[in-house]
Steps between C-alpha positions, in 0.01 A plus 500: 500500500316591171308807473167466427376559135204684361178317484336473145133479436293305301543546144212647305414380122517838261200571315509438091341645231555426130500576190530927549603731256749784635210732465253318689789440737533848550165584542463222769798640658339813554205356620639266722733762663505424868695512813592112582552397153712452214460436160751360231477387146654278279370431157159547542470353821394698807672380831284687790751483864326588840767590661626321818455757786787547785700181426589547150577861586721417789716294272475763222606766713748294677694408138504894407640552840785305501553541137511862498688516785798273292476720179547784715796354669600307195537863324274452252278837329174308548151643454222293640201467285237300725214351300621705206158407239722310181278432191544441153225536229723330269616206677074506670646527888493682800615405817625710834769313762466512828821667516726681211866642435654710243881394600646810300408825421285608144405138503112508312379195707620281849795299449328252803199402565376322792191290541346393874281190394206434734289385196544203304399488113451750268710633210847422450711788718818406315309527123361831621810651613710324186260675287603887679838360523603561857841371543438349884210360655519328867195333650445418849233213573502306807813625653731424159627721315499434109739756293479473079678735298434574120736344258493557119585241239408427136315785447303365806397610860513287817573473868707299665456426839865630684660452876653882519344824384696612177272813555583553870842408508671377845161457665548161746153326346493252799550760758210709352227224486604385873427896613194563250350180684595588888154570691604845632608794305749677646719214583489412112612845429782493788645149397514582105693839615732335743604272227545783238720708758731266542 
């Protein structure tokens, strides 16, 4: 019998705004400063998120959940960082994951990020993180889970898309997405730690 999965809601359509300096960015930012909602930007354009309520939380808190729980097993000195705020002036970004990890200690920024996508448009994720030069990022959209990790070559920066963490090493990929999407919690946290015990 196969357990059943988490439901996903409609996606919503991101609201865009161009042509913004990182000035008027910021003062928008200030402005628009309100429980519900989050705001990125990638060269000059103003991406505007409501966010998605209870479901994309479940799944956000679900990830960190089992995740944490294998770092912690896994031995690793981890320090979670949440929606850590990552901007640049320089390279004209900002943008805050749903979830963040500094794999290491004294590291200055996460080594993963992790995106919950309930949304469809908007700037390109993988551009904005490129540009602050986090070495992981994992999405989850519609019960698959995407992982991309940062590559360097010719004096150029990329991701390419991978099928095992190089920044979580060990972690079973396959078992994680089959718990993150199971309907009830505990049970997802139980059957991820009965594997890892063994």
């Amino acid at each position: 019998m196969t357990p059943a999965t988490i439901a996903t809601p409609k996606k919503e359509s991101s609201l865009l705004f161009e042509g913004l300096t990182w000035r008027e960015f910021k003062a928008v930012e200030q402005l628009l400063d309100r429980p519900g909602y989050r705001l990125s930007f990638l060269d000059g354009v103003l991406e505007i998120r409501r966010m998605s309520g209870e479901p994309h939380e479940t799944v956000k808190k679900r990830i960190a959940a089992l995740l944490e729980l294998y770092l912690l097993m896994a031995g690793f000195d981890f320090t979670p960082t949440g929606l850590m705020t990552l901007e640049s002036e320089s390279g004209a970004v900002k943008r805050e994951a749903d979830e963040s990890y500094k794999l290491a200690p004294s590291r200055v920024r996460p080594d993963l990020a992790i995106e919950v996508v309930f949304t469809s448009g908007g700037i390109d994720k993988l551009d904005a993180y490129k540009r602050l030069k986090i070495k992981e990022v994992w999405f989850w959209e519609d019960g698959v889970l995407e992982v991309y990790h940062l590559r360097a070559e010719a004096n150029a920066l990329h991701y390419e898309r991978i099928s095992s963490s190089e920044e979580v090493k060990g972690i079973d990929l396959d078992l994680l997405l089959r718990c993150i999407n199971m309907v009830n919690h505990v049970d997802a946290i139980k059957t991820f730690q009965q594997t890892l015990v063994k």
